[in-house]
C-alpha positions as CSV (number, residue, x, y, z in Angstrom):
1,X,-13.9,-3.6,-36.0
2,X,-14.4,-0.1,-37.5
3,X,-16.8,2.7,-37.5
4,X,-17.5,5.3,-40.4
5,X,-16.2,8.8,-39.8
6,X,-16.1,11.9,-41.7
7,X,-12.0,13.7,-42.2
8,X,-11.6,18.0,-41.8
9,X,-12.5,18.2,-45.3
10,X,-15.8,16.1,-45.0
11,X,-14.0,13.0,-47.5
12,X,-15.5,9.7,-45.9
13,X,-13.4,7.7,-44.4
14,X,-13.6,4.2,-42.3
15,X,-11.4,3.8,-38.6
16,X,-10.6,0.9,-36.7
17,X,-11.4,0.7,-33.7
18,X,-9.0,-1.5,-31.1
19,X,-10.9,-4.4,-30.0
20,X,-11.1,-4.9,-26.0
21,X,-8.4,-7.4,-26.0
22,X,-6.1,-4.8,-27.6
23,X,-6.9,-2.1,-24.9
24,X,-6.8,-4.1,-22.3
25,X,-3.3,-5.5,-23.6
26,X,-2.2,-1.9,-24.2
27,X,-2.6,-0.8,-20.4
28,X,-0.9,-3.4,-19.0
29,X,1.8,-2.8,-21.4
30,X,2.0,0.6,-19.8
31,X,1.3,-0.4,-16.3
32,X,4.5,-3.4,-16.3
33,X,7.4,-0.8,-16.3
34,X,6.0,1.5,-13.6
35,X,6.0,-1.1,-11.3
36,X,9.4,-2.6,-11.7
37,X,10.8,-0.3,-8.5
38,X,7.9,-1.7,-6.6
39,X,8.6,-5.4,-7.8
40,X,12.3,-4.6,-5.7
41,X,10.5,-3.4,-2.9
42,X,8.3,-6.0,-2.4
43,X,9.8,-9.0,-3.2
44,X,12.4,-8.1,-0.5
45,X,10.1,-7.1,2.2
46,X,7.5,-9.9,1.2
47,X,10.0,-12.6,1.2
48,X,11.0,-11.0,4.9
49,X,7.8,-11.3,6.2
50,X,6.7,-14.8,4.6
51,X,10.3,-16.1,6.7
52,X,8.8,-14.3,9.7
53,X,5.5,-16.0,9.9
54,X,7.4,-18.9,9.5
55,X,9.4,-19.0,12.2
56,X,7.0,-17.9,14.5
57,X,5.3,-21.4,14.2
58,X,3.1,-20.6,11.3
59,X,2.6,-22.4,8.0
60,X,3.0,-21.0,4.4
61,X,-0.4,-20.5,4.0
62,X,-0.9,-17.6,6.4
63,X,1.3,-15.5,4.7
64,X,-0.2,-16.6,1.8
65,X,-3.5,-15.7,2.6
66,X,-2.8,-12.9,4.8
67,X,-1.1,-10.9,1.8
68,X,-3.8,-11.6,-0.4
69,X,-6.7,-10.9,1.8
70,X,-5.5,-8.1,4.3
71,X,-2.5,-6.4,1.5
72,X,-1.3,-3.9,4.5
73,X,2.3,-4.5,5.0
74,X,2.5,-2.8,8.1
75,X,-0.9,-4.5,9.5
76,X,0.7,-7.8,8.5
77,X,3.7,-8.0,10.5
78,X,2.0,-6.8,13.2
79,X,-0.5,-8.9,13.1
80,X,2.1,-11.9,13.6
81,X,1.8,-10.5,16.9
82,X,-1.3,-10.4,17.1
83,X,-2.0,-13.7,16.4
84,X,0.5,-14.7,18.8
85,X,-1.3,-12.6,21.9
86,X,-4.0,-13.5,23.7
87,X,-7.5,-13.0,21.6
88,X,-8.3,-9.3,21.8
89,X,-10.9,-8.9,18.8
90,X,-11.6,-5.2,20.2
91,X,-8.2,-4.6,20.1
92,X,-7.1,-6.0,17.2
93,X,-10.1,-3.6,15.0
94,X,-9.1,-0.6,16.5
95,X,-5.0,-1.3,15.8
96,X,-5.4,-2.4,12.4
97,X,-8.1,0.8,11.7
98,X,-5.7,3.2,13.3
99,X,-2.4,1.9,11.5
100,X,-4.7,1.8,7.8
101,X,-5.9,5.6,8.5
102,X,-4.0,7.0,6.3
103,X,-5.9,5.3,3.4
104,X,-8.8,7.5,4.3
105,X,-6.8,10.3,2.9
106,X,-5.8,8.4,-0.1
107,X,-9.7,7.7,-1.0
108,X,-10.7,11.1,-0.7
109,X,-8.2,12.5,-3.2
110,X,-8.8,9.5,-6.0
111,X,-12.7,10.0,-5.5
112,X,-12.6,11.5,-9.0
113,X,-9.6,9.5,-10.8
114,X,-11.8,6.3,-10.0
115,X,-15.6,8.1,-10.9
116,X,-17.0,5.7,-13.7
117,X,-14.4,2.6,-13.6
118,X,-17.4,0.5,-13.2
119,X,-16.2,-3.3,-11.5
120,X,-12.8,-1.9,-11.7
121,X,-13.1,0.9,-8.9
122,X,-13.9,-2.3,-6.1
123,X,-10.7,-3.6,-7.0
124,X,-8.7,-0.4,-7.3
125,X,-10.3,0.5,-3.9
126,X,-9.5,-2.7,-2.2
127,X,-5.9,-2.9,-3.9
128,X,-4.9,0.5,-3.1
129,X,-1.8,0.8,-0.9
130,X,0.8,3.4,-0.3
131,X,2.9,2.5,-3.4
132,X,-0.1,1.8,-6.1
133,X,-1.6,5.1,-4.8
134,X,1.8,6.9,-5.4
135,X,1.8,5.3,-9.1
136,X,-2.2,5.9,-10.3
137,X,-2.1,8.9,-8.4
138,X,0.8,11.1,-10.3
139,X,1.6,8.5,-13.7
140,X,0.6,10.6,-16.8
141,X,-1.4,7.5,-19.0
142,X,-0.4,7.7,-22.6
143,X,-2.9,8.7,-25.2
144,X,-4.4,5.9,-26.2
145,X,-4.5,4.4,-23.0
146,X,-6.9,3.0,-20.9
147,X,-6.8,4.7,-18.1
148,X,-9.5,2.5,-15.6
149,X,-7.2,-0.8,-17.2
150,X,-3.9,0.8,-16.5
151,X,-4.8,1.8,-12.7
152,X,-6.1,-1.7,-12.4
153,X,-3.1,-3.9,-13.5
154,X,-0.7,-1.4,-11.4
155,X,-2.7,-2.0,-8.5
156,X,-2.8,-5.7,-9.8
157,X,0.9,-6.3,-10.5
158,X,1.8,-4.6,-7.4
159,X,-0.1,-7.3,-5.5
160,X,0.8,-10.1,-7.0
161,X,4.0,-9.2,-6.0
162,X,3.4,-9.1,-2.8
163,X,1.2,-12.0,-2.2
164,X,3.9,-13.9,-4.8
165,X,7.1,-12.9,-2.2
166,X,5.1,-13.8,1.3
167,X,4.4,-17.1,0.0
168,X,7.4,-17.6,-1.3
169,X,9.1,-16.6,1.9
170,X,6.6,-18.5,4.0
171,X,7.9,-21.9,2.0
172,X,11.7,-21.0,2.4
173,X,10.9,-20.5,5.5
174,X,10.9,-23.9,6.4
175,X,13.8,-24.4,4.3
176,X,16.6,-21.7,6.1
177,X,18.9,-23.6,8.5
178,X,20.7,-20.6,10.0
179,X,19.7,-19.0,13.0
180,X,16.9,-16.1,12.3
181,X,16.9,-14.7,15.7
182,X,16.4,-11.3,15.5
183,X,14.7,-11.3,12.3
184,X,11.6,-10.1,13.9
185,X,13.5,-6.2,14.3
186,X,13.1,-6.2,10.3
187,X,9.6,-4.4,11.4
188,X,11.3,-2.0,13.8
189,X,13.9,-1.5,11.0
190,X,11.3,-0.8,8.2
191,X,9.4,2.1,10.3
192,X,12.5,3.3,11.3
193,X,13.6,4.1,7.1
194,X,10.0,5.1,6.7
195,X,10.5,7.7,9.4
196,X,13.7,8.8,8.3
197,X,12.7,9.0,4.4
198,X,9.8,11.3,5.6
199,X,12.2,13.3,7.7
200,X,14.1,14.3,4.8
201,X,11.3,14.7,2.5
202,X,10.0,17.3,5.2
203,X,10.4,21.1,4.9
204,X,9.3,21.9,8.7
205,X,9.6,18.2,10.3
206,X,5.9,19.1,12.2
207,X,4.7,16.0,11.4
208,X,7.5,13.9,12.5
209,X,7.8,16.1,15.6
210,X,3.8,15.7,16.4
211,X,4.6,11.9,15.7
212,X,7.7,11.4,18.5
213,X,6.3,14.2,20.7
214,X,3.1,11.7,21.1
215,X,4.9,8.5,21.1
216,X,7.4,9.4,24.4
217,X,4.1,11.3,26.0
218,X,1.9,7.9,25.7
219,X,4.5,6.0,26.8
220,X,5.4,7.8,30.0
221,X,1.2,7.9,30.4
222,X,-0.1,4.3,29.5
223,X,3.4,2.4,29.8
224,X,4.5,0.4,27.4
225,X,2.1,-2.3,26.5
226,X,-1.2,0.0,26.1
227,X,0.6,3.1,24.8
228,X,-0.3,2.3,20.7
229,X,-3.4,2.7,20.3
230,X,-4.2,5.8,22.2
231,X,-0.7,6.9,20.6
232,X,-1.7,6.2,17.1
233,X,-5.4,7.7,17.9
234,X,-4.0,11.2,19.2
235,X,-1.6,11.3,16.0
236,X,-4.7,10.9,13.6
237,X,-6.5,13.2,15.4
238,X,-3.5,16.4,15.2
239,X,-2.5,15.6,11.9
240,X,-6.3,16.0,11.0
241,X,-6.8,19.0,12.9
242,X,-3.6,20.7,11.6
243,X,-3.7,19.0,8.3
244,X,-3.8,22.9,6.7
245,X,-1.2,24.2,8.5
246,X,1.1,21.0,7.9
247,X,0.5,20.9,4.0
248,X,1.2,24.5,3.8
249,X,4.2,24.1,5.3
250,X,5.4,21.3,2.7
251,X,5.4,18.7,5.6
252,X,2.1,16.4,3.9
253,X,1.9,15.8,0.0
């Protein structure tokens, strides 16, 4: 395919243009590499949580669909839990809106990466978790590049990895002879690194200190079996308030 064009000195030329199939090709060219780290990531903690749902007495096909439809690691091991617990629908909305907050943040500042994506910004919405936003969010595209088709197979890759690793774990699940007690603190353990990276990424630590400082003050309050949600409710509401302050201080990025 080609289109007529005119060179700096006005001499008629003809240029190609790439079909569809080549850009589309092109940008997930791009996209593969930059999710390699998160292919690790995933794969580990997907295969960890598929083995999880397992031996809490549910098939392969929860995980599966679990990772697919809800794609909130966090959300999903707690809603093994969940699931487990009597039926609390109320409950369950306001836990799983609360521990996804942060994603309100991460909509506001792609509002204008994803302006005129067409279908794609659905997807990119929908598919957006903390590692796909770190990747759209700061990757410098190539010239040439797609950039709606390279935000959409990094969000796409990253996905299929982890919906690929929970099912995977949810079938080997069934297949592990040794004794997994214990494998449930592999949720504990993961917010305990998470905690710990952002501790050290932190200039001021007022987010991790506003973070604890709540924790131990709902607990002595509600006790321990109603003390997250009004926990992770007063946390959302001071890191909003003193969002300023905190990103000033280096403590939010």
């Amino acid at each position: 395919m080609a289109y007529n064009d005119f060179d700096e000195r006005g001499v008629y030329i003809m240029k190609e243009v790439p079909s569809k199939r080549r850009v589309i090709l092109a940008a997930a060219r791009q996209a593969f590499p930059c999710t390699i780290p998160i292919f690790a990531g995933f794969w580990f903690l997907g295969l960890t949580y598929g083995i999880y749902m397992n031996i809490s007495g549910f098939s392969f096909l929860y995980p599966m669909a679990m990772s697919f439809i809800i794609y909130g690691g966090s959300l999903e091991f707690i809603a093994v839990e969940m699931l487990l617990s009597p039926f609390a629908p109320l409950q369950t909305l306001a836990m799983a809106l609360l521990i996804q907050a942060r994603h309100l943040f991460y909509g506001i500042s792609m509002l204008d990466k994803f302006r005129g994506m067409g279908w794609k910004k659905i997807y990119l919405i929908f598919g957006m978790c903390d590692e796909t936003f770190s990747i759209n969010y700061s990757a410098q595209v190539p010239d040439g590049v797609d950039r709606g088709w390279f935000m959409f197979f990094v969000t796409l890759f990253n996905h299929l990895y982890w919906c690929s690793a929970a099912t995977a774990g949810g079938i080997l699940g069934s297949l592990i002879s040794f004794d997994t007690e214990g494998l449930d603190f592999v949720m504990t353990a993961m917010f305990v690194v998470i905690f710990l990276e952002q501790w050290l990424k932190e200039k001021k630590h007022y987010s991790a200190v506003i973070g604890v400082g709540v924790s131990a003050l709902c607990l002595l309050i509600f006790g321990a079996d109603s003390f997250m949600i009004p926990t992770m409710a007063c946390i959302l509401c001071l890191l909003t308030v003193f969002r300023q302050s905190i990103e000033k201080a280096g403590d939010l990025s």
